[in-house]
N, C-alpha and C positions, 0 to 999 in steps of 0.2 A: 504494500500500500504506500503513495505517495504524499507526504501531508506539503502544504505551504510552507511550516516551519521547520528549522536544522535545528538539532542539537549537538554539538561539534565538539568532540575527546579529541583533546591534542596529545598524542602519546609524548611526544616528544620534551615537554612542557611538566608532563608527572614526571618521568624518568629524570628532567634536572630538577624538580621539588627534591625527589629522592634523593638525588646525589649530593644537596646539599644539606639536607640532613644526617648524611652519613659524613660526610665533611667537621657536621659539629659533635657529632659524636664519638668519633675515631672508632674503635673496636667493639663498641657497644653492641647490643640487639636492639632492632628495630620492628617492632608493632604496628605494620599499619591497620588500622583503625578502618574496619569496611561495613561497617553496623548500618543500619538503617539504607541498605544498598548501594553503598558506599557514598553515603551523602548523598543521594539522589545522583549519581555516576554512572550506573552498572555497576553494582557488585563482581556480575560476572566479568564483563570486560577488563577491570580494572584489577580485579585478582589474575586475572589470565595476564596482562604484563607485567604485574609484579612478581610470578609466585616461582622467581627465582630471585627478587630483588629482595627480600627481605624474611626477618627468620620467623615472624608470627603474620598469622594476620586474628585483630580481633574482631571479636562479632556479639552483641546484645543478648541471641540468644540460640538453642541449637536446631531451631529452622533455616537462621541465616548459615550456620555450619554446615548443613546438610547441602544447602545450597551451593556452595563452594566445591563442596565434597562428591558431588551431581559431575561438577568439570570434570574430575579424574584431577584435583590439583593436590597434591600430598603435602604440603606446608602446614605445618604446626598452626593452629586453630587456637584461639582463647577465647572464652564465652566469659566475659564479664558481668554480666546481668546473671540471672537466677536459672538453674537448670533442675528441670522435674525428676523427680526418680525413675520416670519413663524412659528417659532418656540417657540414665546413666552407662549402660552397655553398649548402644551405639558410641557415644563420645571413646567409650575405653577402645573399642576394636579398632574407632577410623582418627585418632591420633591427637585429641580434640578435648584442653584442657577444661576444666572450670575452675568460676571461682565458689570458693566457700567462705561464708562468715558468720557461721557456729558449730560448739559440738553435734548439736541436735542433725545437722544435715552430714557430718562424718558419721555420724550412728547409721544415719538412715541410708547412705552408703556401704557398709559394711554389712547392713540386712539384706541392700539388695542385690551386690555381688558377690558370687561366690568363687568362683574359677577364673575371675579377673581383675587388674587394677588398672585404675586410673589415677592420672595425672592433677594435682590439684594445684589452685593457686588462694591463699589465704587473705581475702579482703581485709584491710583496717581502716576501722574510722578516722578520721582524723580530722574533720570537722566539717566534712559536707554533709554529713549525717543524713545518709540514705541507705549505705549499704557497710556491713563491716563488722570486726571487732573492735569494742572500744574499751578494754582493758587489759593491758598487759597479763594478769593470771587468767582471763578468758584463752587470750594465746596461749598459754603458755600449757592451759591444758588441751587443748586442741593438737598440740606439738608429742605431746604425750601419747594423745590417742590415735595418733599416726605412727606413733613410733612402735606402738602393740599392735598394729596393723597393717606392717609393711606390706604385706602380699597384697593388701586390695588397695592400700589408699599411697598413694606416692606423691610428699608434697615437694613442689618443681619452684614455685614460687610464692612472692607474698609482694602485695601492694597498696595502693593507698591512691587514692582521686582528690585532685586538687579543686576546689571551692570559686577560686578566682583567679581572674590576669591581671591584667592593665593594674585595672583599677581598683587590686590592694594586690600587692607584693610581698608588702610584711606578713600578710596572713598565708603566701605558699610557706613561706621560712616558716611562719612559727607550724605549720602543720608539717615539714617537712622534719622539723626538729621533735614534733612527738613520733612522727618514722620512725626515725633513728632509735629510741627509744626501745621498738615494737622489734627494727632488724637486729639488734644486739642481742637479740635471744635465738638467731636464728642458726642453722650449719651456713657456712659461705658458700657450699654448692647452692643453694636458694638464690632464684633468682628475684632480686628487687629489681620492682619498680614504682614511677611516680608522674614523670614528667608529661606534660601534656604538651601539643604546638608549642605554645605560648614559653612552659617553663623551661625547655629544651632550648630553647633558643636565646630568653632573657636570664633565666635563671639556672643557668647549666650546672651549678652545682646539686642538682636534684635530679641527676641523670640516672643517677644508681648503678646499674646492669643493663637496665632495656629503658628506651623510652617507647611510649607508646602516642605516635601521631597518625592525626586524623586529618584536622583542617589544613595544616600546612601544605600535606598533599595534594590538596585538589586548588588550594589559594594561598598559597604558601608567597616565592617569590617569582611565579607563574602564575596564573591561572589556567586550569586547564582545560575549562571547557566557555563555548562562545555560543549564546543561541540568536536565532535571527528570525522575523517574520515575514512576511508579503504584505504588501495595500494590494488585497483582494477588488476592494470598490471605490470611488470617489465618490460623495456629496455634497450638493449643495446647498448650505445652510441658508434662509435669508433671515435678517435683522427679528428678533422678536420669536422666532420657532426657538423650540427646543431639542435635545439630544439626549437619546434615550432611553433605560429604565426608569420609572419615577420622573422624570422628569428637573434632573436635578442643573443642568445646563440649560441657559438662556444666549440667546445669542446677542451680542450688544451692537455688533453690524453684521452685513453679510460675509458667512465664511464658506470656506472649502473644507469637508473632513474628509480625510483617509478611512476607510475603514481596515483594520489590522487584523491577521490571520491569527492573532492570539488573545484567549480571555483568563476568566480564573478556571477554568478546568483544567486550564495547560500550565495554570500557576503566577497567571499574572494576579497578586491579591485584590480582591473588590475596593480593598480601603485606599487603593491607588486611584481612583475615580477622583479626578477634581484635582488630582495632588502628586501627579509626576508627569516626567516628559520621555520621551522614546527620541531614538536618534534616528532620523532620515536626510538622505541628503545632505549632510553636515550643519545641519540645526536640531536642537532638541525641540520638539513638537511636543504641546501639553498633551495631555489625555483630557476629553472633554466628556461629560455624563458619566454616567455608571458603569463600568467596566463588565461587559456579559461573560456568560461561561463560557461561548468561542471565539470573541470576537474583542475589541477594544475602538474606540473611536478618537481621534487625534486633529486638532486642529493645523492643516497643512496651508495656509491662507499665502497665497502668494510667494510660496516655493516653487512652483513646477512640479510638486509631483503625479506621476503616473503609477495604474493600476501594475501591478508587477514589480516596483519599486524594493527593496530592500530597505529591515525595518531593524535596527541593532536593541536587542531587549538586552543582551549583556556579551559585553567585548569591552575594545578599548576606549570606550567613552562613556559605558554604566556599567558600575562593580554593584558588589552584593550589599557592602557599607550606602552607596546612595540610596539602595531597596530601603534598607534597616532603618536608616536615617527618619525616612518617607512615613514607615509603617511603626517607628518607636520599637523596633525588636532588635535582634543580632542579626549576622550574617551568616550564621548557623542557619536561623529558622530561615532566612530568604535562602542559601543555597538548595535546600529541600524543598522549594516549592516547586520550583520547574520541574514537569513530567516528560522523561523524555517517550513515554511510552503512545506521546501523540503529536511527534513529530520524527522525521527523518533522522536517526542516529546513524552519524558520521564519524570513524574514525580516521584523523588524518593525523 
């Protein structure tokens, strides 16, 4: 099937993300981070040119693993989020660690395997307080009960999720510093980690063993993916009509709008209505009325554009931070809104 809109993977573009993350970390392990399919990337795609680039890939939960695991791609697997006991036997046989953060789920481990072990990695709190141990003698019997149960439970590592970037730093240190705390109880075959984009890059001492990034890869010091739309239709506005759902555009002279091959089903947000501009022809063009499920409207008044025209939703003149900006969130939540699954994926 053919859509109007690209969604464009630049391999080229991840592979130097990569390379410069491995740059700042010399001999370290590298986690990339593919959860939520791979930030709206391809999971698949993007594990397929990594999965010799790097020594983990992590994933939320063990559907995403499974999915990976679908490729024929044999790279060490981490499910940081919560895994069922359904799922314990699968992960052990296809190489596919998790995390644990209680006794209660090593028990429940050792009930449900018998003739096999798996790989475990021990979450600690440390002040995002979602998931984890958050007391040194929790550890510490935890560490115990691995050690009366080598055969089924093998702990590989121990980590900890940082809270914040930018905007507090003292708070990775002082959570990095109750880390330490939690790794001083550990064998040094364990592998620690911590680091997320952010503290891997500003706060390198919190590298540990592995870092585990996510964002940098796909918007790192690249971006690696570009999407683009069509002006499907032209319109002619005059003075005093309005522009489309609700009725929330007036027109205060006569205009020309574009109509655009993308709305919010493809991930352009509704709350963009009224309040951002698309790049055509080397002007930003507002968006005018309500932004539909396939479609968007854009005031193009005395540009010259034509039907067929190319429409820059994100390249080199709108990032994920101008989205964020627009919509008061991060560049997390805008990277995952673009679906590429309704437009032309491009790998170049």
């Amino acid at each position: 099937m053919v859509y109007f809109n690209n969604f464009i993977i630049y391999k080229d573009r991840l592979l130097k993300n990569v390379q410069k993350i491995k740059e700042k970390i010399g001999n370290k392990k590298l986690c990339a981070m593919v959860k939520a399919d791979a930030y709206g990337h391809k999971s698949a795609l993007i594990c397929e040119i990594l999965k010799d680039k790097v020594d983990y890939f992590g994933v939320a939960n063990v559907c995403e693993a499974k999915s990976i695991r679908s490729l024929e791609i044999a790279t060490p697997i981490l499910v940081v989020g919560k895994t069922s006991n359904k799922d314990y036997f699968y992960c052990s046989k296809h190489n596919i660690d998790i995390a644990v953060s209680s006794i209660d789920e090593l028990v429940d481990i050792t009930k449900t395997l018998r003739k096999c072990s798996i790989n475990v990695h021990i979450a600690i709190n440390t002040g995002m307080n979602r998931f984890g141990v958050k007391n040194i003698d929790a550890l510490k019997e935890m560490i115990d009960y691995i050690d009366a149960n080598k055969r089924t439970i093998k702990l590989v590592g121990v980590f900890t999720h940082f809270a914040t970037k930018a905007s507090d730093v003292d708070f990775i240190d002082r959570q990095y510093q109750e880390f330490e705390k939690y790794i001083a109880q550990l064998p040094k075959s364990v592998i620690c980690h911590a680091s997320s984009s952010f503290a891997t890059f500003n706060v390198p001492h919190t590298q540990c063993d592995m870092v585990r990034c996510g964002y940098y890869l796909y918007n790192g010091e690249y971006c690696i993916r570009e999407i683009y739309a069509k002006v499907i239709d032209i319109c002619n506005v005059k003075k005093g009509e309005s522009v489309g759902y609700d009725r929330t555009y007036f027109a205060k002279r006569d205009r020309q709008i574009a109509i655009v091959s993308l709305g919010y089903a493809d991930g352009l947000d509704r709350r963009l209505s009224n309040n951002f501009s698309l790049y055509i022809k080397e002007h930003f063009c507002p968006i005018i009325g309500n932004v539909c499920m396939d479609v968007c409207m854009v005031d193009v008044t005395n540009l010259g554009v034509k039907i067929k025209d190319e429409v820059e939703i994100i390249g080199p003149h709108i990032n994920y931070n101008d989205y964020a900006k627009a919509l008061d969130t991060s560049a997390y939540d805008v990277m995952l809104k673009f679906r590429y699954k309704r437009m032309n994926l491009i790998l170049k």
